[in-house]
N, C-alpha and C positions, 0 to 999 in steps of 0.2 A: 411589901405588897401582900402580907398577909390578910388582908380582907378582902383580895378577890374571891377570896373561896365564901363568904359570907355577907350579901346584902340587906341590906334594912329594906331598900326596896323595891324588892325582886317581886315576881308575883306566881305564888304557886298554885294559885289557881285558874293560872294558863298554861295548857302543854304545848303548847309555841309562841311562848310571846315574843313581843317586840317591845321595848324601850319608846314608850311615849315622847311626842315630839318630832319625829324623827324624820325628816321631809324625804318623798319618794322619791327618787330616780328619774327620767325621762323614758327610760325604760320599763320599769316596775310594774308589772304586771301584765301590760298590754303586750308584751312581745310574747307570752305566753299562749295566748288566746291567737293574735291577728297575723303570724309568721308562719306562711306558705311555706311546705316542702315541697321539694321535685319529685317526681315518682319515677320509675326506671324505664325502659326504652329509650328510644332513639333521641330521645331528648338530652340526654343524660349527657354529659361528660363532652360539650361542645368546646371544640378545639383541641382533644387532648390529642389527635394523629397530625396537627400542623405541627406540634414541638416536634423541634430535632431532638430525639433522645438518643441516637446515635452517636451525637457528638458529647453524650455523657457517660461517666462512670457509678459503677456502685463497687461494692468492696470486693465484689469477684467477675468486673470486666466490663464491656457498655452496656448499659441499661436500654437498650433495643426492645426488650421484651415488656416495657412500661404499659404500652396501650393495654395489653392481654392481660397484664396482671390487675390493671387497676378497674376493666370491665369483671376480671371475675370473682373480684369483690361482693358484686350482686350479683354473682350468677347461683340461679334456684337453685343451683345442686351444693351439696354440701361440702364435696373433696373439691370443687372446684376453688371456692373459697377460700379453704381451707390452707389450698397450695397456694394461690394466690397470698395470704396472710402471712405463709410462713416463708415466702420469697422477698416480702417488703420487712421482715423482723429481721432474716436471716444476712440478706444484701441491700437493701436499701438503707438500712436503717441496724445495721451489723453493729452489736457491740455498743448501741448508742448512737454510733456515727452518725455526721450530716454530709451529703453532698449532694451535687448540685441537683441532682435526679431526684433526692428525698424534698428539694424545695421547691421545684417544681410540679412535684406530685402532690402537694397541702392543698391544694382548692380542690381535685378531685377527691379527697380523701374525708373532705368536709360534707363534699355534695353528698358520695357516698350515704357518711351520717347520718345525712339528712333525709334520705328516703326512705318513708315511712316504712314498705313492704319489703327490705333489706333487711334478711337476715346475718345474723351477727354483727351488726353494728355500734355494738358496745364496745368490741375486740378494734373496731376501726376507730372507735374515741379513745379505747386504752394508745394506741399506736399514736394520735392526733397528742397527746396527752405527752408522751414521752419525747416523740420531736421539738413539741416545744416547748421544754424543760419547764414543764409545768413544778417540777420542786425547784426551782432557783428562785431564793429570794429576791436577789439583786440582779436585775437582765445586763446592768452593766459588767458584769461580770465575765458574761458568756460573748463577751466582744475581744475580752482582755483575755480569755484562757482558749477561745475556741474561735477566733476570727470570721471573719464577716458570716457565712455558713450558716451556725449556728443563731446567728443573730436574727438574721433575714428569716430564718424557718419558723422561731419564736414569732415574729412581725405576720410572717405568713398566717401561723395557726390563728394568732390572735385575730385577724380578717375576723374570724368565725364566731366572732360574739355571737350577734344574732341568731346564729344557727344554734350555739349550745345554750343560747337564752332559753330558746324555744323549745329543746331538747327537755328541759327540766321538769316538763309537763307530758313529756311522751306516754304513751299507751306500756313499754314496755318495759317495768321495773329495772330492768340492767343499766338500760340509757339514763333514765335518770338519774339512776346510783351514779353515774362514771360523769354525767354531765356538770355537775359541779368542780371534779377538778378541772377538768379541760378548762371552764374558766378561769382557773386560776394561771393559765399562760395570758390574760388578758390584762395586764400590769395598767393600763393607761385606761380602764372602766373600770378598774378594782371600787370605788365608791355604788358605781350600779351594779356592779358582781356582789358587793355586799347587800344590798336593797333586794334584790332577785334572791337570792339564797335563802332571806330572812323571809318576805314573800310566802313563796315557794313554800316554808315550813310552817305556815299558819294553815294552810291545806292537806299537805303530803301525810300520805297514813299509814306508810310502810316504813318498819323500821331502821331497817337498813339504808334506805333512801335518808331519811332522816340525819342518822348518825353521818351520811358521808355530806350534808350537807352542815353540821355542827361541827366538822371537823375542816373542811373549806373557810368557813366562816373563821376558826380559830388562824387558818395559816394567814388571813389579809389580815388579822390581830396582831399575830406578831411579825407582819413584816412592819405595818403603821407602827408600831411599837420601838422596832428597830430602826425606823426609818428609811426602810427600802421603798414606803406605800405612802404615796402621799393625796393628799385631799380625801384623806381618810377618817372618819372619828372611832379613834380608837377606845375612847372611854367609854360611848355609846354600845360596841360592840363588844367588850367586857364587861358593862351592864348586862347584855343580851344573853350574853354566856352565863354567866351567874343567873339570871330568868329562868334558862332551859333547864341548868343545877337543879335549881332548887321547884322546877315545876314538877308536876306528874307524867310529865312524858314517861316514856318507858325506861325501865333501869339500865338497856343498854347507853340511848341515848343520851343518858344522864350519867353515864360514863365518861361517854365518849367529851362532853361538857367539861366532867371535873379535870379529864386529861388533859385538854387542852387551855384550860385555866393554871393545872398545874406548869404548864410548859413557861406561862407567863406569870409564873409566881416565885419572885427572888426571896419569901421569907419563910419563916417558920410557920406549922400552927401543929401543936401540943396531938389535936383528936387525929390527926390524917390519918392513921394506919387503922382504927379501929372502922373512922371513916370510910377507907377503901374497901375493909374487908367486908363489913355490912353491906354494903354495893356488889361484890364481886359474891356472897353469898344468895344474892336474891337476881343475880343474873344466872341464865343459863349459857348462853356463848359471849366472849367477847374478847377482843385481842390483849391476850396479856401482855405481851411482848411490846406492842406500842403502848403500854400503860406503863411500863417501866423502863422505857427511852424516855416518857416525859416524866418521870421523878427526878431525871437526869443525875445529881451529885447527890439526892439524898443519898447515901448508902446506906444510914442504917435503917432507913424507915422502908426502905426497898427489900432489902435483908430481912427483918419482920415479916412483910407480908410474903414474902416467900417462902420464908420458912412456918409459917403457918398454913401454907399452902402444901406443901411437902409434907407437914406431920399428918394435916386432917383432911385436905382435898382430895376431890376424886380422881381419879387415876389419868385421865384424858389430862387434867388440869394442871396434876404433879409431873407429867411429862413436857410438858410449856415451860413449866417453873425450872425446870432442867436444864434446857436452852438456853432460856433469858439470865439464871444464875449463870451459865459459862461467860454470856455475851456481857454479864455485868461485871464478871471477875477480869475479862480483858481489857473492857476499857478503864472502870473503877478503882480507883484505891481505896484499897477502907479494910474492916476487921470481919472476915468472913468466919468468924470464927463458929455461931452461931447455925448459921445456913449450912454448914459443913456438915456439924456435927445432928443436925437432920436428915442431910443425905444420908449420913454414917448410920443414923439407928434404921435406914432402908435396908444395910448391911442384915440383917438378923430375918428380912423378909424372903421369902422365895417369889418366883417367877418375873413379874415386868417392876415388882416396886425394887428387888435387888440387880434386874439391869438397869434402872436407873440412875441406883446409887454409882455404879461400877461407871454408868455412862460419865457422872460429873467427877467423880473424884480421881479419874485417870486423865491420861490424855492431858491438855493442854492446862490441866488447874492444878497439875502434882505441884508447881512449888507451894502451892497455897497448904497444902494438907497433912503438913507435919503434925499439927495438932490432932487429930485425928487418926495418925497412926496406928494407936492399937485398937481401935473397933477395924481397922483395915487387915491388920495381924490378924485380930480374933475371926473375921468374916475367912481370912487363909485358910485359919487351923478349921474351923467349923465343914470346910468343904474337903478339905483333904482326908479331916477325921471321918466324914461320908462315904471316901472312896474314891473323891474326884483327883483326875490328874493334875498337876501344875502347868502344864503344859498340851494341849492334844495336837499339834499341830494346825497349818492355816494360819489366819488372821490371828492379831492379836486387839485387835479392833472394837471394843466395846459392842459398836450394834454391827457387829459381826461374828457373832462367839462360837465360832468353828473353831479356834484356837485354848477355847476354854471360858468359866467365869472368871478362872481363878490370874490366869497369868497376866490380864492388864491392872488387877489388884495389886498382883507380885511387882510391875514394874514400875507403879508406882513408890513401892517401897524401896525399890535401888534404886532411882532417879534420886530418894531424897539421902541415899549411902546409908540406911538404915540397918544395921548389924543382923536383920530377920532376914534380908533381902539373900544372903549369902547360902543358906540352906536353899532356897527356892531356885536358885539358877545351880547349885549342885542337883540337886531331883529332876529339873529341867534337859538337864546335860545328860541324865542317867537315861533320858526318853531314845525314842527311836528314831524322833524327830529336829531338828538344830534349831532353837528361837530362835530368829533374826536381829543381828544388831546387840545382841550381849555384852560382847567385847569392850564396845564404847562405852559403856555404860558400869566399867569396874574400875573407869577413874577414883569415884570418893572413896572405893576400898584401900586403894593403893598393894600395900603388901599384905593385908588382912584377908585380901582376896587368895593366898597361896594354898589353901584347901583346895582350891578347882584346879589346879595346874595340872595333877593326874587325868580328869575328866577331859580337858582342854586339849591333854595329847592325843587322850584314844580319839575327840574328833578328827584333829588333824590329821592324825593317820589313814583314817578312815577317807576324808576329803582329798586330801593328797593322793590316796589310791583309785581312786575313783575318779581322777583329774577337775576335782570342781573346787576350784582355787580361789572365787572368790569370797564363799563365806569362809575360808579359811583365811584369807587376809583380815576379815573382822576381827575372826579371834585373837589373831596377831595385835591387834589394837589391844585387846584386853591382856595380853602378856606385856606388854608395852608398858602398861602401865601396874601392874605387879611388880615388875624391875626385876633385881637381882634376886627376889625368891621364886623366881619362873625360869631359874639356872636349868633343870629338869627336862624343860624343854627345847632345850638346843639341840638334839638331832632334827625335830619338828621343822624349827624355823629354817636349820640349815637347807633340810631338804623342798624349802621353797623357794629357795635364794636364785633359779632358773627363773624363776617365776615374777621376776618385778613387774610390780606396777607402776604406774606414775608416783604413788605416795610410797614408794621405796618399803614397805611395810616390813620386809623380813631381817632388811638393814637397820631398820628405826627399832625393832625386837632385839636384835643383838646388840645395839648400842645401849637399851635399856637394860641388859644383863650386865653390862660394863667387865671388867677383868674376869668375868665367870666364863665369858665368850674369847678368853683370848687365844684358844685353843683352834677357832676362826679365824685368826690373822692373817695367811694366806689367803683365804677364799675374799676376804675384805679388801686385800689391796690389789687383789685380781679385779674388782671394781672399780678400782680407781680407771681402768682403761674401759669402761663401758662406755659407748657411746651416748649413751642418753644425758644431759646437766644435772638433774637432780637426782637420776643414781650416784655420779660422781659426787656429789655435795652431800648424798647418806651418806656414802662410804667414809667418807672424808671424816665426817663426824662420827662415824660406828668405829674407825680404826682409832679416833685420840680417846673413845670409850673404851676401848679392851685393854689398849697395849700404851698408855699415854707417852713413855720413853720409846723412843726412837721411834718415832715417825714424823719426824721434822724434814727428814731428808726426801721422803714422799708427799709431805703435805706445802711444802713452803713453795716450790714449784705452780702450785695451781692457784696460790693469792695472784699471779699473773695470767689469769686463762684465759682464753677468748671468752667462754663465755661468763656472765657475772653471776649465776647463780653457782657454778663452782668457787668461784674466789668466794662468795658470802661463805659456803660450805667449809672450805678450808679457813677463813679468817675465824669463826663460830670456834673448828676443830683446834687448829693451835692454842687461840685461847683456853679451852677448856683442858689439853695439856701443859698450858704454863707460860705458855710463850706472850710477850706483850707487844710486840712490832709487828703487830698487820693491821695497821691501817690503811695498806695498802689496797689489800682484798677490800675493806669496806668501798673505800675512792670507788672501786670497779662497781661494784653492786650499786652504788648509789645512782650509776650511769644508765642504769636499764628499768623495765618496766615496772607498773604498778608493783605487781605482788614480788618479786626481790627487792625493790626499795622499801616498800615498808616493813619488810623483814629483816634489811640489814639496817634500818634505823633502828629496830628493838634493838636489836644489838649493840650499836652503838651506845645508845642511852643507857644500858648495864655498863658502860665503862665507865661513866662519870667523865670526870676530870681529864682523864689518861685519852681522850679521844677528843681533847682541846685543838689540837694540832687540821683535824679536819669541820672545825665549828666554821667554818667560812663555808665549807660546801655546803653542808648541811644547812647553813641559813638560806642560801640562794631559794631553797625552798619553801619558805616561808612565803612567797608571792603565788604558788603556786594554787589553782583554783582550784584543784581534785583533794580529794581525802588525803593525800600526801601534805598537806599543809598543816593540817592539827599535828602528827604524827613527828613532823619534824619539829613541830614549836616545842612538842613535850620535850622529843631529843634533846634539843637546843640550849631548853633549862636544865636536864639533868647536866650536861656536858659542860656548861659555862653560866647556871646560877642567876641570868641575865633575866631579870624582869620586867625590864623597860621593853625588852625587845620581845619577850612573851607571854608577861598576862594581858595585853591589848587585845592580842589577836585571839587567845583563849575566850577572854571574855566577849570578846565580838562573836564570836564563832556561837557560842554558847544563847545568845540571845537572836542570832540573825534566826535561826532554823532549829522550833524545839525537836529534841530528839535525846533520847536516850545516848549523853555526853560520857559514859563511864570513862574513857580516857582523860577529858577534860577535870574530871573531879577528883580522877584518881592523882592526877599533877598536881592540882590547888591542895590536896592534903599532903603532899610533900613539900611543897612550899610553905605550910605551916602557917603562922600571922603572916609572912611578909605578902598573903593573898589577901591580906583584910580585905581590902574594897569589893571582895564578889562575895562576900558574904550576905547582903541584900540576894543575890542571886541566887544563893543554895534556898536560904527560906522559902523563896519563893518558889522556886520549886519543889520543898519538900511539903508547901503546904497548898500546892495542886490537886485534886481531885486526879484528874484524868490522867494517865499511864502516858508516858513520855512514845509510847509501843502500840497506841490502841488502832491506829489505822491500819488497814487491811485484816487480813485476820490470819496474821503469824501464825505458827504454832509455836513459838518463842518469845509470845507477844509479854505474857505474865512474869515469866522467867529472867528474860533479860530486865524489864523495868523493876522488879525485885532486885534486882543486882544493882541497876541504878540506883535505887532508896539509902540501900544500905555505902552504897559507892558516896553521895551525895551527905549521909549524916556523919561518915567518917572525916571527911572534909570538912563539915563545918566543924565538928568536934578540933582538930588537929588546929586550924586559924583560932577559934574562941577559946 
């Protein structure tokens, strides 16, 4: 469908045209001119004190207070309104929500609208507009995810055709801007919502009004399109779109055109990007952000004009581009290599072009910026060689730089285990002030990180003294994962061993020094009597790390304990000193809830074979509806090899609900060819566009689906 962007017989020497032929409406035109409003007094709002709104709710209790709030809607004063407005967004209509009080209230909230001498009335169409989920393409939808409610509210606002007909000609620029979507809650006039719109823009001289009517016009496009719109001509109205393209209208409006043409464009065409930017060069406002939601999967032609926007645009502009590059890196797959390395030469600017850069290249898009690494190095050195600190305290927050420029640079470089990272959190540690969250973050170091372990004590001692023990459990993280070159710091960790938390942290630091700690073996089996589960279940584990011989006579006892996250703790701990008959312990774990079951399944499944003996229990849970059902199938195969019995339910699982499967893929690549047949399935996801992660807006969103790709290409490699 690459020739919607280019007609033969478009006509640009109309700045509104219409596609010849095109029979009116029964509406079209006249409801513009001959549609009576109410005006306010006593008139107004007849019958709204006969509802019992008493016997309704809104999200914070009855809705009693409905008459008052819906007269002061028009009331002349401005705070009046104002509270009013934000009592019907905040409770009536909370969050979205519909009830019974919000559907009841849509014909007063029309009339509202509709009164000429009301002010803010636009704010009462935005409201009219979001009730009746004026963005849902398919109303049958909002029956199936939001019950009757929803549905009824939609039927309600729509009543209001003729009112927002009418609206589209109003005196006061807002209302008409806003009047076009509200009709698009009108699913069952969408043919005369189209005729009105098109109408409408053979007159309308503003351009704003304009563009929200060119962009209404495109959504009954692509619902006809898709099929949600019917009695619609949709050819007609991508005729109409290409018209406004390629007329003289204004450059916004002839954006607003191309974007919504691009939205319904499945092909190529060679000029787009030069196309955009020539456009985006002779406009002076215009939403970038929706112009690169509808390039949708291009990436790299999105990428281009971004980064063209970033080397040469002006600064209002390159700040947008900032954004939109985050919002496109989360949902997006593709090779940002380009657009990165634009940010990166922001690196060398001072003031708002190098928060910028610092803004995109930290924060939520570090897996993406290995390549760019050393202009991030050098932008380091460049500030430090200034006199800047790595650290100053405060945020580390990009558009918060109380904490510094330098340090959310920095932490991008140890997010990605970068060997520069290691100086900068030593300088960091030498401050006055503790980064937050360090610790976690000297996973990729492992034992390369045992430079800091000096730095890491004089905190703890300092934190320890001063009784503030929780950023000293962080640190504990970051010893945790040094292992046994963080020997050093065993008086440290001993002297927080009062101090547990629920993540056992000073326990899980001495288990990770192993025999260096065994000097602790007392103070560890003094643990084994703590009252808490998952102290006893460190302990369990930190005693077969020190002292692995002889602790069979303290450990075997508690594979029988009441509670099951001990038996996990000790079946875990035996193992790990040698012993192979706890199967017991697992039996127990597997009996309790969520998070010890699927902990003592990883378990199990490192035994293989040798945990054949409990494959009956562990299948039971393969019928199970919760996330305990993948976790066990993997088990299942590791433990007894059985395929019949689990690549079904893998591959079922895999296609019912897309989602970032890394367990799912990480099994099929152990399984090797005998997974052939989900090999259709990895392609196909590896040759997805959109991020298995992009809904909601994780801050994990990029990171984990990156793990995915790479989870997903090793699997097909290992079956092919």
């Amino acid at each position: 469908m690459s020739s919607i962007l280019i007609s033969s017989d478009a006509r640009p020497g109309l700045p509104h045209p219409r596609p010849e032929g095109r029979s009116t409406g029964p509406h079209s035109g006249s409801l513009l001119a001959e549609k009576r409003r109410p005006t306010t007094g006593s008139a107004m709002f007849a019958g709204l004190d006969e509802i019992d709104w008493a016997s309704m709710t809104h999200a914070y209790g009855p809705a009693t207070a409905m008459p008052k709030v819906i007269r002061g809607l028009v009331s002349p004063k401005k705070g009046q309104r104002t509270r009013a407005m934000e009592y019907l967004e905040g409770a009536v209509h909370h969050q979205f929500d519909v009830y019974e009080c919000t559907v009841a209230a849509i014909p007063f909230l029309i009339e509202a609208a509709a009164a000429p001498e009301v002010r803010g009335r636009h704010d009462v169409l935005r409201l009219l507009v979001s009730i009746g989920s004026a963005e849902t393409d398919d109303v049958g939808e909002l029956a199936d995810s939001d019950g009757r409610l929803r549905r009824s509210a939609q039927q309600a606002v729509a009543a209001g055709f003729e009112t927002f007909a009418a609206l589209l000609a109003d005196p006061q620029r807002r209302v008409r801007q806003t009047a076009p979507e509200a009709l698009l809650v009108c699913h069952d006039r969408a043919g005369d919502v189209a005729d009105l719109l098109r109408d409408r823009m053979s007159v309308e001289s503003d351009t704003g009004v304009q563009t929200a009517l060119v962009e209404a016009v495109g959504v009954i496009t692509r619902r006809a399109v898709s099929g949600h719109q019917h009695e619609v001509d949709a050819a007609s109205l991508l005729a109409w779109l290409r018209a406004v393209y390629t007329s003289p209208a204004p450059v916004e409006v002839r954006i607003v055109a191309l974007r919504e043409l691009l939205r319904l464009d499945a092909g190529d065409r060679p000029d787009l990007v030069p196309t955009l930017l020539g456009l985006l060069d002779e406009a002076d406002g215009f939403d970038l952000g929706a112009l690169c939601t509808a390039l949708g999967d291009r990436v790299t032609e999105r990428n281009q004009v971004l980064s063209t926007i970033v080397r040469d645009g002006p600064a209002g502009r390159r700040n947008s581009a900032m954004w939109d590059t985050r919002r496109s890196m989360q949902q997006w797959r593709g090779d940002y290599r380009e657009l990165l390395a634009a940010f990166a030469a922001l690196l060398t600017e001072s003031g708002e072009d190098h928060l910028l850069a610092v803004g995109l290249l930290t924060d939520k898009a570090w897996p993406l910026t290995a390549p760019v690494a050393d202009d991030i190095a050098a932008s380091i050195a460049r500030s430090l060689a200034a006199g800047a600190s790595v650290y100053c305290g405060g945020s580390a927050h990009p558009q918060h730089p109380q904490g510094g420029n330098v340090w959310p640079l920095a932490l991008t470089l140890i997010r990605l285990g970068d060997p520069r990272g290691l100086p900068l959190i030593q300088r960091a540690y030498e401050g006055d002030v503790l980064p937050d969250h360090t610790g976690p973050l000297l996973r990729p170091y492992g034992a390369d990180a045992a430079g800091l372990v000096p730095a890491i004590r004089r905190w703890l001692q300092r934190l320890t003294a001063d009784g503030d023990h929780k950023p000293a459990m962080r640190l504990l993280r970051g010893l945790t994962h040094i292992g046994p070159a963080a020997a050093d710091a065993l008086p440290e960790i001993v002297a927080l061993l009062p101090y547990q938390d629920h993540w056992s942290l000073p326990l899980k630091a001495l288990a990770a020094l192993g025999p260096a700690a065994a000097s602790e073996e007392p103070l560890i089996r003094a643990s084994l009597a703590d009252p808490r589960p998952e102290v006893v279940a460190a302990a369990a584990r930190a005693l077969a790390a020190v002292e692995a011989d002889g602790t069979e006579d303290a450990l075997r006892p508690l594979l029988t304990h009441d509670d099951p996250e001990v038996c996990l703790g000790a079946a875990d701990a035996l193992r790990a000193a040698g012993a192979t008959d706890v199967l017991v312990g697992y039996e127990h774990a597997l009996r309790t809830n969520r998070y010890v079951r699927h902990h003592a399944l990883e378990s199990i499944g490192t035994m293989g074979a040798a945990a054949a003996p409990i494959a009956a229990q562990v299948k039971t849970l393969l019928t199970d509806a919760c996330s305990q059902q993948l976790a066990a199938t993997t088990t299942l195969w590791r433990i007894t090899g059985d395929l019949d019995a689990t690549l079904p339910i893998l591959s079922a699982a895999w296609q019912r609900k897309r989602a970032a499967h890394i367990g799912i893929a990480t099994c099929w690549a152990e399984m090797g060819p005998a997974a052939a047949s989900v090999e259709s399935l990895l392609r196909t996801e590896l040759a997805t566009a959109t991020r298995a992660t992009h809904w909601g807006s994780r801050d994990d969103a990029i990171e984990e689906d990156e793990e995915f790709l790479r989870a997903c290409t090793r699997a097909l490699t290992s079956i092919t």
